[in-house]
PyMOL CGO cylinders between C-alpha atoms (Angstrom):
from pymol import cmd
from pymol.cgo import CYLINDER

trace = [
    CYLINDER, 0.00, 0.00, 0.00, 1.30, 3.25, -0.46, 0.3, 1, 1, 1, 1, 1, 1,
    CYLINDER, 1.30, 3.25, -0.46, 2.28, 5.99, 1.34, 0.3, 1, 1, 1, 1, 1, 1,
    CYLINDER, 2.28, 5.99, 1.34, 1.85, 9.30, -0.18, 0.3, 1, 1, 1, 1, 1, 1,
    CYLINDER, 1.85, 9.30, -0.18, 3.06, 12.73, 1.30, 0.3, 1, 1, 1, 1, 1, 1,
    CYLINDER, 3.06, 12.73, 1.30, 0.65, 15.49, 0.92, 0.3, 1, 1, 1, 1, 1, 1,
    CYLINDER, 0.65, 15.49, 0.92, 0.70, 19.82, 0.83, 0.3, 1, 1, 1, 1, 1, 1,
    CYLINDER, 0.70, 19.82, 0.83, -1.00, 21.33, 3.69, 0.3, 1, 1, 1, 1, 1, 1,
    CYLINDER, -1.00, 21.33, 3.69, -5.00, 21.33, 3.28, 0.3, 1, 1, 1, 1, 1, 1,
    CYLINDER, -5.00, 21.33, 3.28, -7.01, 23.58, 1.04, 0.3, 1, 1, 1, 1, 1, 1,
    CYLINDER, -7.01, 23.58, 1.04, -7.89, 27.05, 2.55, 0.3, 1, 1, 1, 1, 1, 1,
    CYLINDER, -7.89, 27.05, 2.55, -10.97, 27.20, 4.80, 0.3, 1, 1, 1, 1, 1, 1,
    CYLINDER, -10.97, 27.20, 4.80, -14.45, 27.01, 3.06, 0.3, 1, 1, 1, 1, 1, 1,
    CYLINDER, -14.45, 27.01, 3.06, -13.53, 25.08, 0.03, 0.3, 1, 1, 1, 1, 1, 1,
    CYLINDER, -13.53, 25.08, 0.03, -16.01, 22.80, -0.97, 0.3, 1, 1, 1, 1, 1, 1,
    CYLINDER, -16.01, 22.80, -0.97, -15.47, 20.71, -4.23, 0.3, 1, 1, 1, 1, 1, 1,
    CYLINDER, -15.47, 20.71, -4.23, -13.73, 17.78, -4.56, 0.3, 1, 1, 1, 1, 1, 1,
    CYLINDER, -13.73, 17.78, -4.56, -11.87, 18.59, -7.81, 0.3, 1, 1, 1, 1, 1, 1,
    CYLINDER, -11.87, 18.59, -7.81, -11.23, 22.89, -7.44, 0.3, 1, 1, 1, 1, 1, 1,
    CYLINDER, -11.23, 22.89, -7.44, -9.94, 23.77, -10.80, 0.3, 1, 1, 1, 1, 1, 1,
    CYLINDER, -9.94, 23.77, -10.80, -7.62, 26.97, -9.30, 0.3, 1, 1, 1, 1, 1, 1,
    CYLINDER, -7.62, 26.97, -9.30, -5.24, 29.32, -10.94, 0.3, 1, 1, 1, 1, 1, 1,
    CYLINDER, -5.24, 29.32, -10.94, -2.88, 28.51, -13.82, 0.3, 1, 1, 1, 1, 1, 1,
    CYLINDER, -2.88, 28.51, -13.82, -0.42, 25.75, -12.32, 0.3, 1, 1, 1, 1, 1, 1,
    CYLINDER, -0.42, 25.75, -12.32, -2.89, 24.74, -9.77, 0.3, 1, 1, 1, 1, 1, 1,
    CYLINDER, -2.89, 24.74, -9.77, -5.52, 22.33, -8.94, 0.3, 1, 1, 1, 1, 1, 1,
    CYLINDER, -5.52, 22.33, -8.94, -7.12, 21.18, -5.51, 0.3, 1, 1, 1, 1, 1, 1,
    CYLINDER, -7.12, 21.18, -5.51, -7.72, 16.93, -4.95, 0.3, 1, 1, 1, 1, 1, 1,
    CYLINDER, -7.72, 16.93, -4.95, -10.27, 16.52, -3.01, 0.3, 1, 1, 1, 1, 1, 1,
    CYLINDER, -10.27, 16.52, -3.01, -11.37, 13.14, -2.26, 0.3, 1, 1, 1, 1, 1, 1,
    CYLINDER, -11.37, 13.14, -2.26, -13.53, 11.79, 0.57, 0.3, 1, 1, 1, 1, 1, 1,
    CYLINDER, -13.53, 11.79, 0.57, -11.06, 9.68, 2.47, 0.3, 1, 1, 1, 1, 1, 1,
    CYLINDER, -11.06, 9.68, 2.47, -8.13, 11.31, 1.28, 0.3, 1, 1, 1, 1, 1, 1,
    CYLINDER, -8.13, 11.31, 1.28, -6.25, 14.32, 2.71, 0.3, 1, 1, 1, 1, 1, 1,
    CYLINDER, -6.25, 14.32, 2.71, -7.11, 17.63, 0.38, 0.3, 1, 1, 1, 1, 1, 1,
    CYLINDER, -7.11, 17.63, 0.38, -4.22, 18.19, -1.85, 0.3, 1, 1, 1, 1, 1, 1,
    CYLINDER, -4.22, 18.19, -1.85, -3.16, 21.30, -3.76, 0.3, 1, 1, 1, 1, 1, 1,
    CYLINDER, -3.16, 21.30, -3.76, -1.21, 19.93, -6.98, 0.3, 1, 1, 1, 1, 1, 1,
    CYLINDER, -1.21, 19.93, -6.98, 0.79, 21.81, -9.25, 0.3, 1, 1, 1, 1, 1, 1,
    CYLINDER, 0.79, 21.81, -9.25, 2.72, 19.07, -11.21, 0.3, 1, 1, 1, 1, 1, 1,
    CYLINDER, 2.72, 19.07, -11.21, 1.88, 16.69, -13.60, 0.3, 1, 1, 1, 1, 1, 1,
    CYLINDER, 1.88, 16.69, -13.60, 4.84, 14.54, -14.12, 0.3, 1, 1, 1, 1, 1, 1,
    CYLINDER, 4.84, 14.54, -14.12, 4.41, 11.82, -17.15, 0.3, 1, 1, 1, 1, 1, 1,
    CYLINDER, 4.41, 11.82, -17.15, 6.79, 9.28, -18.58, 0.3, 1, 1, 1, 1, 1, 1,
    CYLINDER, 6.79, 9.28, -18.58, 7.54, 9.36, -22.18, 0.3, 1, 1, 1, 1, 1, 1,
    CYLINDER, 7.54, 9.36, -22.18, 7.84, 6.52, -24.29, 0.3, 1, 1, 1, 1, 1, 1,
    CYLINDER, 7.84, 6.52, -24.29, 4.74, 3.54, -23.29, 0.3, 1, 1, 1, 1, 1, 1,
    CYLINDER, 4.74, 3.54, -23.29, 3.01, 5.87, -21.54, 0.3, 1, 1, 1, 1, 1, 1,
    CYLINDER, 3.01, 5.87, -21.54, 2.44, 9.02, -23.90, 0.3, 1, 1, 1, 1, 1, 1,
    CYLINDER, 2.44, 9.02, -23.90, 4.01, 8.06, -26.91, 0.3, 1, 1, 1, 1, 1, 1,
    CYLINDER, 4.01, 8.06, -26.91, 4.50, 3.99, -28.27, 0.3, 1, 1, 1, 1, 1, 1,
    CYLINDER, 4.50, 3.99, -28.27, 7.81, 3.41, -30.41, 0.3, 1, 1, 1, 1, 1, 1,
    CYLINDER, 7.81, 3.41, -30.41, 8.64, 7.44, -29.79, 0.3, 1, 1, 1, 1, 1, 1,
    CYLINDER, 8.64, 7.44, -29.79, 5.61, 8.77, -31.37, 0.3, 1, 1, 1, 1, 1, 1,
    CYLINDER, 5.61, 8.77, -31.37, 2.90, 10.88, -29.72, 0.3, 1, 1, 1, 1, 1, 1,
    CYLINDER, 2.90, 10.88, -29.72, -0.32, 8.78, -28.55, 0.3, 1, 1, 1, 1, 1, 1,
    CYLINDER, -0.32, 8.78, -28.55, -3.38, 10.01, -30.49, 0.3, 1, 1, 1, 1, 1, 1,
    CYLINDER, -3.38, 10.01, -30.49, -5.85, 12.54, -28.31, 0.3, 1, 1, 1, 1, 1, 1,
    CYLINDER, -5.85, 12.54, -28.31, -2.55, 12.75, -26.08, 0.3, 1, 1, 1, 1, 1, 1,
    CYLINDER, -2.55, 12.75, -26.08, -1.67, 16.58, -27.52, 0.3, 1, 1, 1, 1, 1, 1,
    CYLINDER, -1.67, 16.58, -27.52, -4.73, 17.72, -26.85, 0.3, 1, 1, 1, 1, 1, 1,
    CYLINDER, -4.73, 17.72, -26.85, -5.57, 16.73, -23.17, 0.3, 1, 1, 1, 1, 1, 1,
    CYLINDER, -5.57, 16.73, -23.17, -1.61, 17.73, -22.35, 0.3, 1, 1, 1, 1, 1, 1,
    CYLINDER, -1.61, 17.73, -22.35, -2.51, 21.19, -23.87, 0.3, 1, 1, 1, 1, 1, 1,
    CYLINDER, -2.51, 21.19, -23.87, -5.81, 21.33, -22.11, 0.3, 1, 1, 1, 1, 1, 1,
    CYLINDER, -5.81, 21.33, -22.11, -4.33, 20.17, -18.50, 0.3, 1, 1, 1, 1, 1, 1,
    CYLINDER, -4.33, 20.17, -18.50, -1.46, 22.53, -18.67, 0.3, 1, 1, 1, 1, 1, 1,
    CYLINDER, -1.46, 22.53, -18.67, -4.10, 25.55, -18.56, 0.3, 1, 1, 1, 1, 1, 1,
    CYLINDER, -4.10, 25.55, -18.56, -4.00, 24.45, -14.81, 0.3, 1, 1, 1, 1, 1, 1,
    CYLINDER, -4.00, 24.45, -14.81, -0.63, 22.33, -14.14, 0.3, 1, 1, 1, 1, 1, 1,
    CYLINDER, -0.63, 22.33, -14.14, 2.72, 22.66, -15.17, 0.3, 1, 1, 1, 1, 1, 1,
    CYLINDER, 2.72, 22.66, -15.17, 2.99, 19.48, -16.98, 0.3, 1, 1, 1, 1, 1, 1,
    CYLINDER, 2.99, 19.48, -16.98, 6.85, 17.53, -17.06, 0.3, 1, 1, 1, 1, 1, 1,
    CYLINDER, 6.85, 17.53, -17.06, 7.69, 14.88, -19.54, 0.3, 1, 1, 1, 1, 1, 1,
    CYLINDER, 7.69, 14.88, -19.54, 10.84, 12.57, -18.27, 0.3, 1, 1, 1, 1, 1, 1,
    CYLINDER, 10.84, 12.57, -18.27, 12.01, 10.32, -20.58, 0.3, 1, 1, 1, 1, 1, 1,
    CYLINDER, 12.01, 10.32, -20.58, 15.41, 8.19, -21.60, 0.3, 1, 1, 1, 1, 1, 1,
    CYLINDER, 15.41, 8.19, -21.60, 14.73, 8.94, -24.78, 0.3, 1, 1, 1, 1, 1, 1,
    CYLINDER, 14.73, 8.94, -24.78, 16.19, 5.73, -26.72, 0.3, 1, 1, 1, 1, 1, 1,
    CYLINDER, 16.19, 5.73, -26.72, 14.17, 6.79, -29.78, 0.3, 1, 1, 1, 1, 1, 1,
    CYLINDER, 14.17, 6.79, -29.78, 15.38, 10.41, -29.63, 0.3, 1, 1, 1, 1, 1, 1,
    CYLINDER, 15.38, 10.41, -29.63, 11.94, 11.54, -30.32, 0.3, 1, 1, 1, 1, 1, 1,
    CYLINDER, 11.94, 11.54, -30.32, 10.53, 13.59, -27.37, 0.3, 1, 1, 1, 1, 1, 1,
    CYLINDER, 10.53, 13.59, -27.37, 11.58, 16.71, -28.14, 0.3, 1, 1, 1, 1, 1, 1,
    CYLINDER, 11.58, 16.71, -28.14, 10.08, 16.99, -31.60, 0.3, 1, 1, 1, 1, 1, 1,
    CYLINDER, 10.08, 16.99, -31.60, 6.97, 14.80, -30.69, 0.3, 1, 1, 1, 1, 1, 1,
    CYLINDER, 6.97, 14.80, -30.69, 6.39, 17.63, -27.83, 0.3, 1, 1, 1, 1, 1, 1,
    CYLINDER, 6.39, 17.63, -27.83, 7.47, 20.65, -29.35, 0.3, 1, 1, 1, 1, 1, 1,
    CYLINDER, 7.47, 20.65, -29.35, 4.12, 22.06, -29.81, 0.3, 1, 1, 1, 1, 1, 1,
    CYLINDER, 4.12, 22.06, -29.81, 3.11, 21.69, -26.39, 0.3, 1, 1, 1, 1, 1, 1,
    CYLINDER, 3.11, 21.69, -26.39, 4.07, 23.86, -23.26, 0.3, 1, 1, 1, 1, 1, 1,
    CYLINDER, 4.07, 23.86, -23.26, 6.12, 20.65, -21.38, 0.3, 1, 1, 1, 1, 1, 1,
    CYLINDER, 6.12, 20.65, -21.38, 9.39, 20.55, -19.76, 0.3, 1, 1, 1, 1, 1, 1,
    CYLINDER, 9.39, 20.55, -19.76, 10.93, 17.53, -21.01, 0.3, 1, 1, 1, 1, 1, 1,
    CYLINDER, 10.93, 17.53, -21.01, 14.04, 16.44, -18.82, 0.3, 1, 1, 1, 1, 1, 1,
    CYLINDER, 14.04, 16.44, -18.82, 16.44, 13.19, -20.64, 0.3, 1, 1, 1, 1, 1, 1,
    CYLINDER, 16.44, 13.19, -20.64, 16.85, 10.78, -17.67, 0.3, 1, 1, 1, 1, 1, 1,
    CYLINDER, 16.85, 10.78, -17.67, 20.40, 9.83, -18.66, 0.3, 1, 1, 1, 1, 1, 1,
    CYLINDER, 20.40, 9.83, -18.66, 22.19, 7.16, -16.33, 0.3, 1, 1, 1, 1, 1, 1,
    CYLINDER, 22.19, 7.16, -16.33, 20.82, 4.43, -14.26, 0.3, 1, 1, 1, 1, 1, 1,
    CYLINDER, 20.82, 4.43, -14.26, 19.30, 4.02, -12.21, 0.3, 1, 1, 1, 1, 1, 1,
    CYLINDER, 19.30, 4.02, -12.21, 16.18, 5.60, -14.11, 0.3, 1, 1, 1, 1, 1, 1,
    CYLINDER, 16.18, 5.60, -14.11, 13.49, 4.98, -11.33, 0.3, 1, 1, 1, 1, 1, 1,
    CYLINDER, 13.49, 4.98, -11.33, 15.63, 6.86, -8.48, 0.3, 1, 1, 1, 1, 1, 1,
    CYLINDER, 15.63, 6.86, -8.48, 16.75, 9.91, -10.62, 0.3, 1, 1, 1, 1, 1, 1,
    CYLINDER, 16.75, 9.91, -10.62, 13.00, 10.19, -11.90, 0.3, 1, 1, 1, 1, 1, 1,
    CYLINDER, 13.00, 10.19, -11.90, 12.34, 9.59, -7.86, 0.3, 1, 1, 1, 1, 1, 1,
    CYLINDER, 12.34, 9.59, -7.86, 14.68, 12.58, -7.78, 0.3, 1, 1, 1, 1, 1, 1,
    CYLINDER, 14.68, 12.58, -7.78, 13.11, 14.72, -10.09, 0.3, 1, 1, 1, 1, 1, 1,
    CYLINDER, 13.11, 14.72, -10.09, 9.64, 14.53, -8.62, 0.3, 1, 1, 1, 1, 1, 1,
    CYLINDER, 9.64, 14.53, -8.62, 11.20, 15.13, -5.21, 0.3, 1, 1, 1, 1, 1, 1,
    CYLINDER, 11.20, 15.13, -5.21, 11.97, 18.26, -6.54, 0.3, 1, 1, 1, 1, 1, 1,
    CYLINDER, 11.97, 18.26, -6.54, 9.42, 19.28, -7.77, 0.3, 1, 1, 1, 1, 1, 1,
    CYLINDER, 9.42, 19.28, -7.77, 7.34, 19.00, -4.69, 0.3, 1, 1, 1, 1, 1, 1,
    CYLINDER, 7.34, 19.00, -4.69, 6.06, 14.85, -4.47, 0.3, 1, 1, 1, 1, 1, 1,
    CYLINDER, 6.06, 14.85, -4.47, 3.08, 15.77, -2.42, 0.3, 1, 1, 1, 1, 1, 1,
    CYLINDER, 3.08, 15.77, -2.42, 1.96, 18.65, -5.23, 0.3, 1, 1, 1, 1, 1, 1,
    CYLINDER, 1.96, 18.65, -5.23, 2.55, 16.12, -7.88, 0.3, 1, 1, 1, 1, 1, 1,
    CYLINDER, 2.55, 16.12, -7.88, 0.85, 13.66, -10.00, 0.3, 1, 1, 1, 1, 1, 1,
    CYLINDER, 0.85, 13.66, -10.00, 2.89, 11.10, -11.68, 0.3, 1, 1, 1, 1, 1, 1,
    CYLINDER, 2.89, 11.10, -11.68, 1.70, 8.80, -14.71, 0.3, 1, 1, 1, 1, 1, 1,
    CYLINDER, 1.70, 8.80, -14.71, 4.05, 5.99, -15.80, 0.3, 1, 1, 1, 1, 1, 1,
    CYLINDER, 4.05, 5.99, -15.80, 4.04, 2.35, -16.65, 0.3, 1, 1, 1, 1, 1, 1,
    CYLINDER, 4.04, 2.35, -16.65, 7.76, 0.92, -16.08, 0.3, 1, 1, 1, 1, 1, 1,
    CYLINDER, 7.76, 0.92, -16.08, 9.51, -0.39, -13.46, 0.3, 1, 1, 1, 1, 1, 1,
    CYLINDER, 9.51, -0.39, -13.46, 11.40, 3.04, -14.30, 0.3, 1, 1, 1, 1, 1, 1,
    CYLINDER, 11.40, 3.04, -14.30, 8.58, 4.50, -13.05, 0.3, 1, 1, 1, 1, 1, 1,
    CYLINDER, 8.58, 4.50, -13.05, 7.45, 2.40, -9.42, 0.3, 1, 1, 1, 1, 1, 1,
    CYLINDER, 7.45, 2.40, -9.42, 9.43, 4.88, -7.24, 0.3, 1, 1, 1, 1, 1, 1,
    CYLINDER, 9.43, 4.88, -7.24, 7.60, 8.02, -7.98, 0.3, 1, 1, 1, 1, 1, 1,
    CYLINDER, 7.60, 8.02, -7.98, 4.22, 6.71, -8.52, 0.3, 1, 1, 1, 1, 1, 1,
    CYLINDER, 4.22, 6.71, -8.52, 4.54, 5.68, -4.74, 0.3, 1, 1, 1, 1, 1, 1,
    CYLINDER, 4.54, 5.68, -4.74, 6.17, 9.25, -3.69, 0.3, 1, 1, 1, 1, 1, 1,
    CYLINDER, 6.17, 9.25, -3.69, 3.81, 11.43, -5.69, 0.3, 1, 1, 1, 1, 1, 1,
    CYLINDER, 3.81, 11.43, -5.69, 0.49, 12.67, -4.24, 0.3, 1, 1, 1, 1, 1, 1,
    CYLINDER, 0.49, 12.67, -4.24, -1.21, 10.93, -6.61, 0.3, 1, 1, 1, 1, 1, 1,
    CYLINDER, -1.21, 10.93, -6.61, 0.30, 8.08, -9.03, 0.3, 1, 1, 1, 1, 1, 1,
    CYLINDER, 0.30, 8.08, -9.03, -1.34, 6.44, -11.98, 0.3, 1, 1, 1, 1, 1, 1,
    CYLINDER, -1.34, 6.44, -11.98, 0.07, 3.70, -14.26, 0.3, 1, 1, 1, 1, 1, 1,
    CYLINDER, 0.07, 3.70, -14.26, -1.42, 3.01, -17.86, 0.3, 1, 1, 1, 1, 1, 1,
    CYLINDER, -1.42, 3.01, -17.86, -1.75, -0.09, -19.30, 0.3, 1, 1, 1, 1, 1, 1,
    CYLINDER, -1.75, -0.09, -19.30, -1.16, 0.57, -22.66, 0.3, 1, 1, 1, 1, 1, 1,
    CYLINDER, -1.16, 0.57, -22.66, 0.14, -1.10, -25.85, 0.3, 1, 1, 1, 1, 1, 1,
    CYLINDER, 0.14, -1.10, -25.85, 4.02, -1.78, -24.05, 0.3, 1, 1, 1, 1, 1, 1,
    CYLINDER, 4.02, -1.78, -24.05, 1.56, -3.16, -21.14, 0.3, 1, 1, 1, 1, 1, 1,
    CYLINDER, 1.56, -3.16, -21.14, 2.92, -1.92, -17.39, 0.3, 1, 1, 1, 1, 1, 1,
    CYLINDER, 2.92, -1.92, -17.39, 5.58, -3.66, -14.88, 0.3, 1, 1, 1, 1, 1, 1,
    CYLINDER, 5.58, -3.66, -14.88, 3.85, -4.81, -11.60, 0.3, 1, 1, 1, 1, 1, 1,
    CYLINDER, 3.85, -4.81, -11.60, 5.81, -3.12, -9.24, 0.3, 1, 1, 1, 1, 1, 1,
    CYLINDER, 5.81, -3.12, -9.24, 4.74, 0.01, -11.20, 0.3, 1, 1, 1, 1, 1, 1,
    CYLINDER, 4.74, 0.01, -11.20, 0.71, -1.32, -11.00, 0.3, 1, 1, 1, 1, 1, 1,
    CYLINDER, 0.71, -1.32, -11.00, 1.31, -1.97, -7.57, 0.3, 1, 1, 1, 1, 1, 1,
    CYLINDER, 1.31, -1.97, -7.57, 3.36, 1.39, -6.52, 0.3, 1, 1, 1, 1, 1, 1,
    CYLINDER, 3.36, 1.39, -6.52, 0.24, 3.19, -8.08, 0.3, 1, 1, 1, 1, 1, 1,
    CYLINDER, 0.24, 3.19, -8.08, -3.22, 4.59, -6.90, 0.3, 1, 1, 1, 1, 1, 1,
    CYLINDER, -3.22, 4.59, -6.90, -5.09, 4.34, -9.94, 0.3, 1, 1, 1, 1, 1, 1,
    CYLINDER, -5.09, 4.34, -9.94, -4.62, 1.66, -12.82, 0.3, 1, 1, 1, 1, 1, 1,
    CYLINDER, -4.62, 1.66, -12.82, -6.01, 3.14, -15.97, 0.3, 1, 1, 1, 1, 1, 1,
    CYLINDER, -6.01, 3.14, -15.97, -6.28, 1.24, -19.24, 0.3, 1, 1, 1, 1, 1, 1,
    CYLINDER, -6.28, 1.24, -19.24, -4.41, 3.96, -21.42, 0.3, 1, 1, 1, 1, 1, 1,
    CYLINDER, -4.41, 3.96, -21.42, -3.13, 7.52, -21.01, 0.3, 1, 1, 1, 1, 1, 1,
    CYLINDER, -3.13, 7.52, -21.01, -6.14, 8.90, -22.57, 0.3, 1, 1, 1, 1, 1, 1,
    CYLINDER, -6.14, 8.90, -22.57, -8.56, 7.59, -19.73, 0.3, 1, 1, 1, 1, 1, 1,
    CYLINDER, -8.56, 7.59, -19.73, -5.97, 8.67, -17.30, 0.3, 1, 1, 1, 1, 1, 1,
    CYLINDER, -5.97, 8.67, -17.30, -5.61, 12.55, -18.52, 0.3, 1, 1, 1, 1, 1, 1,
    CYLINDER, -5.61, 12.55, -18.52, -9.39, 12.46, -18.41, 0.3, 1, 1, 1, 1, 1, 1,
    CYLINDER, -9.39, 12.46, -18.41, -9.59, 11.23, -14.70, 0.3, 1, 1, 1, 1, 1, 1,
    CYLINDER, -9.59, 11.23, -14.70, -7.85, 14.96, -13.90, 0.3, 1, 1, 1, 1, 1, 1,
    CYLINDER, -7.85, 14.96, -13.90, -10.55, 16.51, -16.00, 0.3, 1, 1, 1, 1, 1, 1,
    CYLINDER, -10.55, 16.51, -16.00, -13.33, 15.21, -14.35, 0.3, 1, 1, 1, 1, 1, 1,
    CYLINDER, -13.33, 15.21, -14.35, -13.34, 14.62, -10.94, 0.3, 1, 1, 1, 1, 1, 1,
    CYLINDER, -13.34, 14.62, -10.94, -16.48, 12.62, -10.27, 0.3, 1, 1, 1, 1, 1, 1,
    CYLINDER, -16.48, 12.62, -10.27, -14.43, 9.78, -12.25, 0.3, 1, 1, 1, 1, 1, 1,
    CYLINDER, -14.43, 9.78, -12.25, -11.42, 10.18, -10.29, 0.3, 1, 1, 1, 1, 1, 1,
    CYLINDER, -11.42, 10.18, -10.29, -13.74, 10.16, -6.72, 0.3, 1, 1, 1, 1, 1, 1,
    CYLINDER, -13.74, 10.16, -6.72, -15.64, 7.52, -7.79, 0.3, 1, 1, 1, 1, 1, 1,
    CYLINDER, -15.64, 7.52, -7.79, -11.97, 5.85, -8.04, 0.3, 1, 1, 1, 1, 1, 1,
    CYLINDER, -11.97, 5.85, -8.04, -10.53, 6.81, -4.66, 0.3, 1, 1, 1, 1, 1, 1,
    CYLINDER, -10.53, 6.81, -4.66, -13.40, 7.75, -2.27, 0.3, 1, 1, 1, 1, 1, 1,
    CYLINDER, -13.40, 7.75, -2.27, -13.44, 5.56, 0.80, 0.3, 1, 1, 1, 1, 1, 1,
]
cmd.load_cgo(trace, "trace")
């Protein structure tokens, strides 16, 4: 099970569950679950967003729509040397993970940034370390599949990165997920 740090709660008198807030901000709040201001949305590159190096379909446009409200970070190795030209049209930060081991300096990364304002999507055993550190981690099932630590280091298992972008655009999906 994991064990997530989290910001400080939401200001006094906030009611909704999923507060859309200021440009780089959003508010998580989930019945069961400490209220969480996030400003991060970290996402792994190649078998999450993009298969083979290229882009997912419908992925540019949620990225584009979420980063009206987060500041969205792609980290990636890279081996098809693809990211940057895949993403250039979009307002990421892509960082080349470059070394090994990959899961502790993405770990690093997300540390940070902030792990308890972050959300983390991923789907390699690259990825286990900061699903479990981030305030909220979700691994995608897609086409390259996902590595079991990585499943179980996550909150949320979503079938594909397009079902998982739209979880943090609508947040009676994502409570219907997590409520306890």
């Amino acid at each position: 099970m994991r064990n997530a740090a989290a910001d400080p709660p939401a200001a006094a008198g906030e009611s909704e569950h999923f507060i859309p807030g200021e440009r780089g901000m959003m508010t998580l709040d989930i019945p069961g679950r400490k209220k969480t201001r996030i400003k991060h949305l970290v996402l792994d590159y190649n078998g999450t967003i993009a298969l083979d190096g290229k882009l997912l379909p419908g992925v540019q446009e949620l990225i584009a729509a979420l980063s009206l409200q987060l500041e969205i970070h792609v980290l990636t190795a890279d081996i098809h040397q693809s990211c940057t030209r895949e993403l250039s049209s979009l307002p990421v930060k892509i960082t080349v993970i470059a070394g090994s081991p990959e899961d502790a300096a993405k770990l690093s990364y997300v540390r940070t940034l902030g792990a308890g304002s972050s959300i983390c999507i991923g789907n390699g055993m690259n990825d286990r370390l900061m699903l479990a550190a981030c305030a909220l981690g979700i691994v995608v099932m897609g086409h390259e599949c996902a590595a079991t630590r990585a499943c179980l280091a996550a909150d949320i298992a979503a079938p594909g990165i397009i079902q998982a972008l739209e979880l943090l655009k609508n947040e009676k999906r994502l409570m219907a997920t997590l409520r306890n």
